[in-house]
DSSP file (Angstrom, degrees, kcal/mol; ACC not computed):
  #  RESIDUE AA STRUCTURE BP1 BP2  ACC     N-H-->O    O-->H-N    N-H-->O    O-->H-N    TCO  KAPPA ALPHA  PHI   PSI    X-CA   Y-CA   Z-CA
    1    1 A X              0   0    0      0, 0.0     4,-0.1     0, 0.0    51,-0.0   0.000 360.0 360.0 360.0 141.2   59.4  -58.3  109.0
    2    2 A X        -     0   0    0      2,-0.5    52,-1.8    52,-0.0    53,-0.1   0.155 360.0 -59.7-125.5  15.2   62.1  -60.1  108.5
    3    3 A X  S    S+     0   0    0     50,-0.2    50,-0.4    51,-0.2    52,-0.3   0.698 111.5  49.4 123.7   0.1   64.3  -58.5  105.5
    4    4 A X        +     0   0    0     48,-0.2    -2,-0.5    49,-0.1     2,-0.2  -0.701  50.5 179.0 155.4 154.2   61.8  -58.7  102.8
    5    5 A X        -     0   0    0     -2,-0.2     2,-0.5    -4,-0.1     0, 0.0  -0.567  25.4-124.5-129.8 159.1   58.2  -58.0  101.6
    6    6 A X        -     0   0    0     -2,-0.2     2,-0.3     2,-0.0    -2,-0.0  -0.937  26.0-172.5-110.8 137.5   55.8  -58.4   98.3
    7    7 A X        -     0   0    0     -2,-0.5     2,-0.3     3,-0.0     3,-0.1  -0.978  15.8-144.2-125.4 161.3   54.3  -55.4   97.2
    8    8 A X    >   -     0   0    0     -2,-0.3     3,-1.7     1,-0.2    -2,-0.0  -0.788  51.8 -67.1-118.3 165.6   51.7  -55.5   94.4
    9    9 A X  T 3  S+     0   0    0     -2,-0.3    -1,-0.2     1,-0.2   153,-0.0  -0.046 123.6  10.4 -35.2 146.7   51.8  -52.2   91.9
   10   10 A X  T 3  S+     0   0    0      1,-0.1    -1,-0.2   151,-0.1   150,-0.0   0.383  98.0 135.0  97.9  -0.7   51.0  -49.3   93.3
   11   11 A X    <   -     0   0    0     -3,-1.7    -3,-0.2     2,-0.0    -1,-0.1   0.125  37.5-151.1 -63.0   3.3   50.9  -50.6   97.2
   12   12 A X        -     0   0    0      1,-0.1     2,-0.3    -5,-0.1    -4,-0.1   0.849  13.0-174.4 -37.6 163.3   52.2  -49.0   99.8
   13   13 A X        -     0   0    0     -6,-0.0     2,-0.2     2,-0.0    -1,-0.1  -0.869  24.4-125.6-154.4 129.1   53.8  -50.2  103.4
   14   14 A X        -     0   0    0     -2,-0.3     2,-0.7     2,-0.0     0, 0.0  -0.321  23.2-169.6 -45.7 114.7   55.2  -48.4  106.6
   15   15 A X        -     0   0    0     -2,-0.2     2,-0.4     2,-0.0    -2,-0.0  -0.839   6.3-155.9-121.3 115.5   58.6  -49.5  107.3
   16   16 A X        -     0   0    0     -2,-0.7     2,-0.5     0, 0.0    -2,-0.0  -0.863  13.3-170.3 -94.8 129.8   60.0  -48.3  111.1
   17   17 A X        -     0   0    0     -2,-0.4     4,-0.2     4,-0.0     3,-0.1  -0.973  22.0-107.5-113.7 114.6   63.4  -48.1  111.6
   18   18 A X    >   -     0   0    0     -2,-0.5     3,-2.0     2,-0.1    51,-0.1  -0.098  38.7 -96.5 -73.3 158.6   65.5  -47.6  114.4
   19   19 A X  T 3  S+     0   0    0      1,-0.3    51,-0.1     2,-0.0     3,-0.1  -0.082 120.9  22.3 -77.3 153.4   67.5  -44.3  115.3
   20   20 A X  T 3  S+     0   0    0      1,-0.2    -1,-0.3    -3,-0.1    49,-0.2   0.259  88.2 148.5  90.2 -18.7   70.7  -45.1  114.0
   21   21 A X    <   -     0   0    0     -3,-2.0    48,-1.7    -4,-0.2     2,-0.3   0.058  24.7-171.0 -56.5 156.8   69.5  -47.7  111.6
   22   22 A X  E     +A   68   0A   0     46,-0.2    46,-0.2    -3,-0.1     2,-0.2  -0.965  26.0 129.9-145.1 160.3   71.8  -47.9  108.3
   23   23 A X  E     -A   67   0A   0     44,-2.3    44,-1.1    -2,-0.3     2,-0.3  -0.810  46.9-107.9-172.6-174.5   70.5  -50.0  105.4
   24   24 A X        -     0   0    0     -2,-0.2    42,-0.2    42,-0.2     2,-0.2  -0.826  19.2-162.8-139.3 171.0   69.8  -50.5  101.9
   25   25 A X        +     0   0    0     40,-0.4    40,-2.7    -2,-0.3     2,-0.4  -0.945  20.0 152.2-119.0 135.3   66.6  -50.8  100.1
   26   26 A X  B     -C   64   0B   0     -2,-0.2    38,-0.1    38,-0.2     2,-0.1  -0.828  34.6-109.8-175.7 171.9   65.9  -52.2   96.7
   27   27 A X        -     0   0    0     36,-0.6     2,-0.2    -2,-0.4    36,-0.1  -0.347  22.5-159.7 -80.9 126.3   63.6  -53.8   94.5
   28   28 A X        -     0   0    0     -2,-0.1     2,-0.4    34,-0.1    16,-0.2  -0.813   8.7-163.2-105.9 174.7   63.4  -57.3   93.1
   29   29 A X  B     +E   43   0C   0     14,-1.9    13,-1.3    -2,-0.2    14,-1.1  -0.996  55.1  32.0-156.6 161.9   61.7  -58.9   90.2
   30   30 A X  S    S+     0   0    0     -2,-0.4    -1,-0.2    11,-0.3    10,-0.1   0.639  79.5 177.6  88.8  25.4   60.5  -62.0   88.4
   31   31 A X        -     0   0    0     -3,-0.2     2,-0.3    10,-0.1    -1,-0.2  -0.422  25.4-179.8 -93.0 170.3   60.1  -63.5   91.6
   32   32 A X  E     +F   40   0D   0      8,-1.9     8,-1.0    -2,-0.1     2,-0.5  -0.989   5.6 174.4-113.1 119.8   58.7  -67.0   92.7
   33   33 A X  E     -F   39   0D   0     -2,-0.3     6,-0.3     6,-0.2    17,-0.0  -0.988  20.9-146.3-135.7 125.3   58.3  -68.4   96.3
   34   34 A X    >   -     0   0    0      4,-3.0     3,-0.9    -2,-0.5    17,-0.1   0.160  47.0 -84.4 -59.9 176.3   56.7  -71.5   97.4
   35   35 A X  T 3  S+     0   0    0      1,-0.2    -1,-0.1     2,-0.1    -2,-0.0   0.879 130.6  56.9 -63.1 -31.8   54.8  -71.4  101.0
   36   36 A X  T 3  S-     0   0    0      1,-0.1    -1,-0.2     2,-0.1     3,-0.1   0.244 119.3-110.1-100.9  33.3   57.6  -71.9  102.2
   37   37 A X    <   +     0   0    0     -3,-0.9    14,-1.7     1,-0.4    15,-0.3   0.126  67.1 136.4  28.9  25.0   59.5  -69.4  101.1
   38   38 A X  B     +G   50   0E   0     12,-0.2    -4,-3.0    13,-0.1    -1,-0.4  -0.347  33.3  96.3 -44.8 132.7   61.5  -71.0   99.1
   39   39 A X  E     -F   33   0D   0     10,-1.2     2,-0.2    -6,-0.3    -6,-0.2  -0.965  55.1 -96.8 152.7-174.6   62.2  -69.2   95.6
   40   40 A X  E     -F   32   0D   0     -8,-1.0    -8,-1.9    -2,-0.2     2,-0.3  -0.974  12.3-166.6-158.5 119.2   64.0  -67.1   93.2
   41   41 A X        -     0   0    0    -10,-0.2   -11,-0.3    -2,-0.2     4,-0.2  -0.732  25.0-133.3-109.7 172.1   63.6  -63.5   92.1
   42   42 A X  S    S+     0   0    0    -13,-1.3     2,-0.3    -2,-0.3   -12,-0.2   0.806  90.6  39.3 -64.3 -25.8   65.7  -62.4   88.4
   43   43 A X  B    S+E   29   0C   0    -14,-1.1   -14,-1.9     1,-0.3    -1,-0.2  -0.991 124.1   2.8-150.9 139.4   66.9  -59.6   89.9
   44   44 A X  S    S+     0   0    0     15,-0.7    -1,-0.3    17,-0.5     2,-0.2   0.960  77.0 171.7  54.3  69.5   68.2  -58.4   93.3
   45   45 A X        +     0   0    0     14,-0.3    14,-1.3    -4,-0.2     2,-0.3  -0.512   8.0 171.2 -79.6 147.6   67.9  -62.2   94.6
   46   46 A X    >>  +     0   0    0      4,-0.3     4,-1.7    -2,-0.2     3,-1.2  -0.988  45.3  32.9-166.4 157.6   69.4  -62.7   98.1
   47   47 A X  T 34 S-     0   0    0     10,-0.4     4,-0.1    -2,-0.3    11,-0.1   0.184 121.5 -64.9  95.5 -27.8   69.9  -64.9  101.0
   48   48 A X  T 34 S-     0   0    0      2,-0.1    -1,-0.2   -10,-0.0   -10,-0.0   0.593 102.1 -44.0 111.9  -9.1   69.9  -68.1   98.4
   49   49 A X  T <4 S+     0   0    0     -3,-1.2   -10,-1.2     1,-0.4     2,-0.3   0.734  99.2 133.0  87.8  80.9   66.7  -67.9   97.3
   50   50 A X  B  <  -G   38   0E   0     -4,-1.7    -1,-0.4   -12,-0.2    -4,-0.3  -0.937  60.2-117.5-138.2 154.6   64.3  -67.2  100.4
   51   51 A X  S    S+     0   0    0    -14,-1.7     2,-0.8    -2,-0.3   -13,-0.1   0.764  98.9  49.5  -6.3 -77.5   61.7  -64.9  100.8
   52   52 A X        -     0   0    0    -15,-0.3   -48,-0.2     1,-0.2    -1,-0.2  -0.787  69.3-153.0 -84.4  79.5   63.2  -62.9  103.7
   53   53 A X    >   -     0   0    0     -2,-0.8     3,-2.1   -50,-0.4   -50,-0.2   0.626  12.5-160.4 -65.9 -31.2   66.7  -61.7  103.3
   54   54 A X  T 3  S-     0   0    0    -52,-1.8   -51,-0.2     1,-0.3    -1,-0.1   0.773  71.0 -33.1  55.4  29.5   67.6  -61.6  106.7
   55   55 A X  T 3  S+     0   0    0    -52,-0.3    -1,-0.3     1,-0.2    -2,-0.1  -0.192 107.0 123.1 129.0 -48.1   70.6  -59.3  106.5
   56   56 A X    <   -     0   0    0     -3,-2.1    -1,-0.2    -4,-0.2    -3,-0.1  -0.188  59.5-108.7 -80.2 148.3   71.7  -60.3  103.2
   57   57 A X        -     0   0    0     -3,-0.1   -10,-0.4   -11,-0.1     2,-0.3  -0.020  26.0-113.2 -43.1 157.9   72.4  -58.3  100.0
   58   58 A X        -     0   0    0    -12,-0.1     2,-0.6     4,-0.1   -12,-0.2  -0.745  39.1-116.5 -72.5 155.2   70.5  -58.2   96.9
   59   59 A X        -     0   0    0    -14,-1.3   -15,-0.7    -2,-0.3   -14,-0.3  -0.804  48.9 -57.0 -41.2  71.4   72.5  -59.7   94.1
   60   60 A X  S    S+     0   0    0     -2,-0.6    23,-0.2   -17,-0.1    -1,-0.1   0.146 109.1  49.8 -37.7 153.6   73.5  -57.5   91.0
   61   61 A X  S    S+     0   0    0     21,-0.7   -17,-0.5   -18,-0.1     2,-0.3   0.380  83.9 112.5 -82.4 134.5   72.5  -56.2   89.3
   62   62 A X        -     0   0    0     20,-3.2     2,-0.2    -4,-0.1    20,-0.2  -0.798  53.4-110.0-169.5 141.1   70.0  -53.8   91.5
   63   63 A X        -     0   0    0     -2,-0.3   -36,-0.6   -36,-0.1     2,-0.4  -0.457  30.0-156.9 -57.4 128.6   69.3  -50.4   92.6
   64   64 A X  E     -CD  26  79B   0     15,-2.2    15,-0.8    19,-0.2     2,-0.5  -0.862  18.5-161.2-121.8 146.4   69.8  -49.7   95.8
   65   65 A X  E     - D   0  78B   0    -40,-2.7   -40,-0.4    -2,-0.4     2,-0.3  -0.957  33.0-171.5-115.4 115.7   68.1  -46.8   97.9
   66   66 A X        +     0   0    0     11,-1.5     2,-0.3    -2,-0.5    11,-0.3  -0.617   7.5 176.9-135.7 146.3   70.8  -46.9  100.8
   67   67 A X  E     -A   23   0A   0    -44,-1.1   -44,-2.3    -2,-0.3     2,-0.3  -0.938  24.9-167.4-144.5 150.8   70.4  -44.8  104.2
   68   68 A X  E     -AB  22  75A   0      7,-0.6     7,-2.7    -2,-0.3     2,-0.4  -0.903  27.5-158.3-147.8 149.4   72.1  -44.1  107.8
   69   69 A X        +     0   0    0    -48,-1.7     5,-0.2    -2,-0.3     4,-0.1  -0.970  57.3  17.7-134.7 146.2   69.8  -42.3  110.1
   70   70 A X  S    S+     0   0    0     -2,-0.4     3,-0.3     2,-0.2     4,-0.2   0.963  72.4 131.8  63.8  56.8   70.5  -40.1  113.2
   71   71 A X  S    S-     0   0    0      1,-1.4     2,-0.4     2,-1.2    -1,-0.1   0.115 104.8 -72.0-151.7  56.5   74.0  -39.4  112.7
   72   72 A X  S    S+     0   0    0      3,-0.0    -1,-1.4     0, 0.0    -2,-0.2  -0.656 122.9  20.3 -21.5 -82.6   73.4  -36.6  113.2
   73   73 A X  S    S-     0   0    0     -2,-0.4    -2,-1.2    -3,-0.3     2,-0.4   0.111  90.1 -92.8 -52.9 166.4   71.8  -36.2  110.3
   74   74 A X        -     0   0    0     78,-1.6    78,-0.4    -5,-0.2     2,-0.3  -0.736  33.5-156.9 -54.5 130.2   70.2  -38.6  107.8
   75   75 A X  B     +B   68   0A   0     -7,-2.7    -7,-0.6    -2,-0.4    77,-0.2  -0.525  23.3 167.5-101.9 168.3   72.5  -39.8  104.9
   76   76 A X        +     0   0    0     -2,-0.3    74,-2.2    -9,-0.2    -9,-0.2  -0.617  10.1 148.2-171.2 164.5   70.8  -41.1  101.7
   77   77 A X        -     0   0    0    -11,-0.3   -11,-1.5    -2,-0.2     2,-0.4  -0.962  40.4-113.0-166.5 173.4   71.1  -42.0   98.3
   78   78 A X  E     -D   65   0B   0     59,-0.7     2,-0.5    70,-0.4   -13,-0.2  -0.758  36.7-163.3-116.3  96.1   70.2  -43.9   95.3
   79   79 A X  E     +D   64   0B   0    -15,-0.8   -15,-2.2    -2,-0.4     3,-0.2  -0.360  31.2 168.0 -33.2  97.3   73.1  -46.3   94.2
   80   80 A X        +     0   0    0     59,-0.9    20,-0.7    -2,-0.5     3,-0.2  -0.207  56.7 110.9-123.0  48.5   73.4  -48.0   90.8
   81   81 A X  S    S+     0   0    0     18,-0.2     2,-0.9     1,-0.2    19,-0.2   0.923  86.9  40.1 -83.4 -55.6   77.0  -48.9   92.0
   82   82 A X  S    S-     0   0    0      1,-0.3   -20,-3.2    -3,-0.2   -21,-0.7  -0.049 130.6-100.6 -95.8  62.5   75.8  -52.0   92.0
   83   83 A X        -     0   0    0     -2,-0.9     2,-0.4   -22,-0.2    -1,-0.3  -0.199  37.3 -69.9  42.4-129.5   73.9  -51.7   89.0
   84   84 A X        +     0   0    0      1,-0.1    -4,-0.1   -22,-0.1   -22,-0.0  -0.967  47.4 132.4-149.3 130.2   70.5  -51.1   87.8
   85   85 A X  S    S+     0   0    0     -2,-0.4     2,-0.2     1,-0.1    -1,-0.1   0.603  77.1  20.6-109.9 -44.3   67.1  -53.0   87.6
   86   86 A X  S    S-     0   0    0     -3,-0.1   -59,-0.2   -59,-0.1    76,-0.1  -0.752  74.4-118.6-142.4  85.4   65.0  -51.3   88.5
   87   87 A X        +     0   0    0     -2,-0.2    75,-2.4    75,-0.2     2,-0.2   0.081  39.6 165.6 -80.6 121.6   64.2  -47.0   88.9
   88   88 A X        -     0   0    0     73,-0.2     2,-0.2    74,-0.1    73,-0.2  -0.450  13.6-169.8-102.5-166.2   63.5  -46.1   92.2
   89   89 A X        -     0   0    0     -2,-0.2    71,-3.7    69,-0.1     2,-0.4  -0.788   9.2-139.3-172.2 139.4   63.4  -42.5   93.9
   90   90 A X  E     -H  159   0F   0     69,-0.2     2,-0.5    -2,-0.2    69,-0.2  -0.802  11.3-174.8-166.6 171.7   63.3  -41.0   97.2
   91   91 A X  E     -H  158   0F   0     67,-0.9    67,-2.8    -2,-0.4     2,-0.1  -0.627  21.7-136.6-116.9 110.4   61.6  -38.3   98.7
   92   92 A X  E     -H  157   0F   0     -2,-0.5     2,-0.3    65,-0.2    65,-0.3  -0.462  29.7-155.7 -63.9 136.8   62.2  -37.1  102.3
   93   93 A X  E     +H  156   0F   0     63,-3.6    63,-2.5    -2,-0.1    -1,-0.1  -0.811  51.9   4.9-108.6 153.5   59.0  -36.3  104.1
   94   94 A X              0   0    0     -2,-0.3    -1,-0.1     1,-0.2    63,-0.1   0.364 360.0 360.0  50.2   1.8   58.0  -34.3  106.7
   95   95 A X              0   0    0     61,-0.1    58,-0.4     0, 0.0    -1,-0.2  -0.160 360.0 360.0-172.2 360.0   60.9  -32.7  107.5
   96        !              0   0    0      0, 0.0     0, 0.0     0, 0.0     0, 0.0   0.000 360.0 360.0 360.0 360.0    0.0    0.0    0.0
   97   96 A X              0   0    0      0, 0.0     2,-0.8     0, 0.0    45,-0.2   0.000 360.0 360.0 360.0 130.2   80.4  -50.1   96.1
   98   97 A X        -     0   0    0     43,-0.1    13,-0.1    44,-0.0    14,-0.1  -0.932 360.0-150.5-104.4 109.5   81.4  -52.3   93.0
   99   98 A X    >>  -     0   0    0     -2,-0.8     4,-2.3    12,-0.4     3,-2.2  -0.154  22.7 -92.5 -89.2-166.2   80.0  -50.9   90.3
  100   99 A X  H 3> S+     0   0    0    -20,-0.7     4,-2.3     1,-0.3     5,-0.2   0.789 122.7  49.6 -80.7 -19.4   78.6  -52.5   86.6
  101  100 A X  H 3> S+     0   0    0      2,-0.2     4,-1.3     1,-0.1     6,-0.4   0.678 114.9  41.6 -78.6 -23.2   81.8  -51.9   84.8
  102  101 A X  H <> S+     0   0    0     -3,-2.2     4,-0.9     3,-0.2    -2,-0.2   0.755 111.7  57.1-111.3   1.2   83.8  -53.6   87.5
  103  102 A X  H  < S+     0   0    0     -4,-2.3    -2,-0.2     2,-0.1    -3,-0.2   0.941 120.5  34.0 -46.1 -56.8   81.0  -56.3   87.8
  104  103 A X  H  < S+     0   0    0     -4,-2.3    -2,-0.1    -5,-0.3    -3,-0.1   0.916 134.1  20.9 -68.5 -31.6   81.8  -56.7   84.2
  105  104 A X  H  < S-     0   0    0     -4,-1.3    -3,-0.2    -5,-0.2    -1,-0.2   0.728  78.3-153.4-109.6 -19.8   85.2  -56.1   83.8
  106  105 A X     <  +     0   0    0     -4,-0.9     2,-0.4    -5,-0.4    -4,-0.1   0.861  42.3 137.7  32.1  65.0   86.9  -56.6   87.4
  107  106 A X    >>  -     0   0    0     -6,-0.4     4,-1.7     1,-0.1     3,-0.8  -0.892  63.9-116.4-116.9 152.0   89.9  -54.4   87.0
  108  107 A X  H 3>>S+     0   0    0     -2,-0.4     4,-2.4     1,-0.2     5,-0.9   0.912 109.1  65.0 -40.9 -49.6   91.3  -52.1   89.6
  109  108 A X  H 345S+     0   0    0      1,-0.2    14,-0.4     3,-0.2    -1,-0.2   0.755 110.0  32.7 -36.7 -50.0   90.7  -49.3   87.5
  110  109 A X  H <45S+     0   0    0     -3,-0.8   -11,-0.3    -9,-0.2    -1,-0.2   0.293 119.6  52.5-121.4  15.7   87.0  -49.5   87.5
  111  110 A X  H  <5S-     0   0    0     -4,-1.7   -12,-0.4    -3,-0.2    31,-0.2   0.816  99.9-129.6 -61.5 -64.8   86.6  -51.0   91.3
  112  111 A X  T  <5 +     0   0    0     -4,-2.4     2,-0.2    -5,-0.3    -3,-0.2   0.780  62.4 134.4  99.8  54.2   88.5  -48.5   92.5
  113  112 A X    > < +     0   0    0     -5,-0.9     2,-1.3    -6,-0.2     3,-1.0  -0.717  51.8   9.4-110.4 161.8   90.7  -50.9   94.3
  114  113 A X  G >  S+     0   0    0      1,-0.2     3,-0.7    -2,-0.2    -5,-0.0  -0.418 136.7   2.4  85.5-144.0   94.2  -51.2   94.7
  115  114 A X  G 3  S+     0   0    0     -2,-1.3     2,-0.7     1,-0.3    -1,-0.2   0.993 138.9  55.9 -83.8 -61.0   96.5  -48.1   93.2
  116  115 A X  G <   +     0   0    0     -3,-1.0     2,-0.5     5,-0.2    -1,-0.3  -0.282  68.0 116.3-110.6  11.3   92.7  -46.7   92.5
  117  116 A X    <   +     0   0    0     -2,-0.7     2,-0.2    -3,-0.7    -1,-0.2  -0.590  63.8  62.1 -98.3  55.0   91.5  -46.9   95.9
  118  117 A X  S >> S-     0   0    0     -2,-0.5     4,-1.9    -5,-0.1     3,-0.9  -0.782  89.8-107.8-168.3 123.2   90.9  -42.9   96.4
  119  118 A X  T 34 S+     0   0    0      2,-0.3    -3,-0.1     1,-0.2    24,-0.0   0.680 113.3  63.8 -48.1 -18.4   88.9  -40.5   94.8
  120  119 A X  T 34 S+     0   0    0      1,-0.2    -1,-0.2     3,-0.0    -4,-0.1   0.929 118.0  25.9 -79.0 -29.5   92.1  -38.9   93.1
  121  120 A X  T <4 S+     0   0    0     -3,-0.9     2,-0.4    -6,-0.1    -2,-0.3   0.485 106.6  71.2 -94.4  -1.1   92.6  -41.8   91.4
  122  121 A X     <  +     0   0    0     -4,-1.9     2,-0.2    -7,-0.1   -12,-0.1  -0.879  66.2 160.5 -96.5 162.5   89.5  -43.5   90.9
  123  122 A X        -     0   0    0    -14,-0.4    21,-0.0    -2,-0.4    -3,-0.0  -0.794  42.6 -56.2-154.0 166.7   87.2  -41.1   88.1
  124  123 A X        -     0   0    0     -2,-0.2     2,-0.3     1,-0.1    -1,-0.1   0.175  41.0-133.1 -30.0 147.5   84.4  -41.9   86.0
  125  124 A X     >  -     0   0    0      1,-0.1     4,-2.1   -15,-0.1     5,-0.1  -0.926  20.2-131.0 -86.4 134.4   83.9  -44.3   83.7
  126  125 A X  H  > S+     0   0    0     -2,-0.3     4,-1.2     1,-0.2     3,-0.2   0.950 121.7  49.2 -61.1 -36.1   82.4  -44.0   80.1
  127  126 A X  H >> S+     0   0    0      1,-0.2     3,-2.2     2,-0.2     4,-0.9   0.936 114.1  39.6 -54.6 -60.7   80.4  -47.1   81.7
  128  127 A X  H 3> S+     0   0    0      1,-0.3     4,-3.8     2,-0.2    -1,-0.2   0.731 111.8  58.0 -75.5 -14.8   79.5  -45.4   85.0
  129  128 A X  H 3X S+     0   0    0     -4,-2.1     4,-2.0    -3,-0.2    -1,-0.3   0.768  93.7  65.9 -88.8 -10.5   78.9  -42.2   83.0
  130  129 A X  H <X S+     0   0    0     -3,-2.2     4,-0.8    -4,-1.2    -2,-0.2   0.994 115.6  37.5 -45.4 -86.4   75.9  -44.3   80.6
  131  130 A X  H  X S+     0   0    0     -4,-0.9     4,-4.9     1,-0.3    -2,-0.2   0.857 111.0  56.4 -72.5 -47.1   74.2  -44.3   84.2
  132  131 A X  H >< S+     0   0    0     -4,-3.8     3,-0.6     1,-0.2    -1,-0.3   0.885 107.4  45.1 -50.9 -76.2   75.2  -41.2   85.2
  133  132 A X  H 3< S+     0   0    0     -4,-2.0     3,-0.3     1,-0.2    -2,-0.3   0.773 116.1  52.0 -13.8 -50.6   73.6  -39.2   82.2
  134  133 A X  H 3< S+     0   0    0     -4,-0.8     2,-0.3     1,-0.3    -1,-0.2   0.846 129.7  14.4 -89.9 -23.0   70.3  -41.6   82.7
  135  134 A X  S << S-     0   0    0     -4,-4.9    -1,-0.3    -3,-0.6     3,-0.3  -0.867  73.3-175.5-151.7 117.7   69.7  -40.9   86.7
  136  135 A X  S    S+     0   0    0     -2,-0.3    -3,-0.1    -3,-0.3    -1,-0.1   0.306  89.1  58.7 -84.2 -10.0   72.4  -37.2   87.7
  137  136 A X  S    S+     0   0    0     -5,-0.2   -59,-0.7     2,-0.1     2,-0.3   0.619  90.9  80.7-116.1  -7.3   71.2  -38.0   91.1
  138  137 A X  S    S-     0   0    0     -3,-0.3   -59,-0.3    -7,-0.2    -3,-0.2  -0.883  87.2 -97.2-107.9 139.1   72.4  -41.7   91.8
  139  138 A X        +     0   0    0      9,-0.4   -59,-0.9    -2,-0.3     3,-0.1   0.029  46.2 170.0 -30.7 133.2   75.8  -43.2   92.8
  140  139 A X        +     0   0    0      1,-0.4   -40,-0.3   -61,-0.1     2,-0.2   0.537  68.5  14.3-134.1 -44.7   77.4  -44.3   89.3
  141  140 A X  S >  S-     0   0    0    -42,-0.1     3,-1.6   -13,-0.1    -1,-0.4  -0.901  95.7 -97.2-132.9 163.7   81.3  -45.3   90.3
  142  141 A X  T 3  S+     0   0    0      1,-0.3   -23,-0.1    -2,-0.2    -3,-0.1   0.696 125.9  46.5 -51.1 -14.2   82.4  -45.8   94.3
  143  142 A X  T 3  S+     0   0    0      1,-0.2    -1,-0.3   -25,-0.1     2,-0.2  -0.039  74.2 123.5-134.0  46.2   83.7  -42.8   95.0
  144  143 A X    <   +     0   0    0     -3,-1.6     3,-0.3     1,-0.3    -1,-0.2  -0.552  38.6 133.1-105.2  27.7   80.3  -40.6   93.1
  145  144 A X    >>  +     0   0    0     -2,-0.2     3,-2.1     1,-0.2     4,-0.9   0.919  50.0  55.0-113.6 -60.9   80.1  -38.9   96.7
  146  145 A X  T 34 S+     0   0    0      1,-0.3    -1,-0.2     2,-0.2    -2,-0.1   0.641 121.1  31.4 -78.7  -9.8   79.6  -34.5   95.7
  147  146 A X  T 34 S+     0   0    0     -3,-0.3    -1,-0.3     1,-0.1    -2,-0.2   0.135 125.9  39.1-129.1  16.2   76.4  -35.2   93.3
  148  147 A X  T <4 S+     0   0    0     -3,-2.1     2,-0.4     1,-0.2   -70,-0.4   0.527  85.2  95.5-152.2  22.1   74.8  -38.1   94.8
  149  148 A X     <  -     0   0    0     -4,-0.9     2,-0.4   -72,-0.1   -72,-0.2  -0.988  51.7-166.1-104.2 100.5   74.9  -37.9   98.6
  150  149 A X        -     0   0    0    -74,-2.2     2,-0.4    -2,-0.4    -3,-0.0  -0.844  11.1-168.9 -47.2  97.1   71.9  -36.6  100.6
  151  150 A X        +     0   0    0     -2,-0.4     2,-0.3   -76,-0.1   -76,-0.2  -0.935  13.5 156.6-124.0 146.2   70.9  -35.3  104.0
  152  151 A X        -     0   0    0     -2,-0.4   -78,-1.6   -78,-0.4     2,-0.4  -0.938  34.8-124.0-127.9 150.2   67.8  -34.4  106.1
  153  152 A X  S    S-     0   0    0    -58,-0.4   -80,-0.1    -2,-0.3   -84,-0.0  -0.983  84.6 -18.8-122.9 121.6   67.1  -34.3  110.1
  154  153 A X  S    S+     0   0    0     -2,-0.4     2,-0.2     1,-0.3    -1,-0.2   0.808  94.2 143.5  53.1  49.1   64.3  -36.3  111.3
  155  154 A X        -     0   0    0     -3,-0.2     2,-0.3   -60,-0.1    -1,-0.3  -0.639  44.5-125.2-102.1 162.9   62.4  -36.8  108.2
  156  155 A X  E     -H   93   0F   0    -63,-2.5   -63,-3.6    -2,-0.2     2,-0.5  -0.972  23.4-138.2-112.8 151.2   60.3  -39.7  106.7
  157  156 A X  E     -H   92   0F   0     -2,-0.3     2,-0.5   -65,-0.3   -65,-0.2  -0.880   9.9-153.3-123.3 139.4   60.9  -41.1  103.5
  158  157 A X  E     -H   91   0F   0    -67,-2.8   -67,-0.9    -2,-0.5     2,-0.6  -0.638  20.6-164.8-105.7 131.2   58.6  -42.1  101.0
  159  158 A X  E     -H   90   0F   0     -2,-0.5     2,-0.9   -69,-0.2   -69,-0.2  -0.852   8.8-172.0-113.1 111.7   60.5  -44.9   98.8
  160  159 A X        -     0   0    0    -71,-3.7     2,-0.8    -2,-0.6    -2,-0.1  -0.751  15.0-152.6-116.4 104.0   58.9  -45.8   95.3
  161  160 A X              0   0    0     -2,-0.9   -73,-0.2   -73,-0.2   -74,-0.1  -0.502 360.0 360.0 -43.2  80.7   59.8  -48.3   93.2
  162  161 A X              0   0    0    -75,-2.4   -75,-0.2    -2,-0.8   -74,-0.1   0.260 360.0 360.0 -46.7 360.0   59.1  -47.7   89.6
């Protein structure tokens, strides 16, 4: 695999990752791809419009399910720093420019600049829309004490709603 997959509803797939790995996940939609992988999704698009991402981000707006393993622990989270398509969630097993400064590009809601700290960067009424709708995902960059996660030597089941 090369950076992206289709899944059809309700599919699942094993994805192995190597100790250390750090990453994102996150969903796209509307897409179209020739044979040759050539294409275009609506949402979380990457690469240029190929198939495979190969490294590269998705596109905002998308939810990202975002990971470092083995470091010691596991990190995770779900991110709608870089906005929202699509609701994922996920669940350990077995064991950031966000949409207001997408929209608006100020220091202030970047958290760039003077604002490049958690004592000066705070919520947004924007980032706080998202907060209210999912209490458990990244909403502005610096969203860290309610939306940061760990487990050691878990698997995690990632589901795309």
């Amino acid at each position: 695999m090369n950076g992206g997959l289709e899944l059809n509803p309700g599919q699942p797939i094993n994805v192995n990752a190597p100790t250390g790995w750090s990453g994102r996940f996150w969903g796209r939609t509307g897409c179209f791809f020739d044979q040759s992988g050539k294409g275009y999704c609506a949402t979380g698009n990457c690469g240029g419009g190929v198939a495979e991402c190969a490294g590269a981000g998705g596109e905002p707006p998308a939810t990202l399910a975002e990971f470092t393993l083995n470091s010691p622990l596991d990190f995770y989270d779900i991110s709608l720093v870089d906005g929202f398509n699509i609701p994922v969630s996920v669940v350990p097993t077995g064991a950031v420019r966000g949409f207001a400064c997408l929209a608006f590009n100020q220091p202030e809601y970047c958290c760039t600049g003077a604002y490049n700290n958690p004592n000066t960067c705070k919520p947004s009424n924007y980032s706080r829309v998202f907060k209210d709708s999912c209490p458990a995902a990244y909403s502005y960059a610096y969203d860290d004490s309610s939306s940061i996660f760990t487990c050691k030597g878990a698997n995690y089941l990632i589901t795309f709603c």
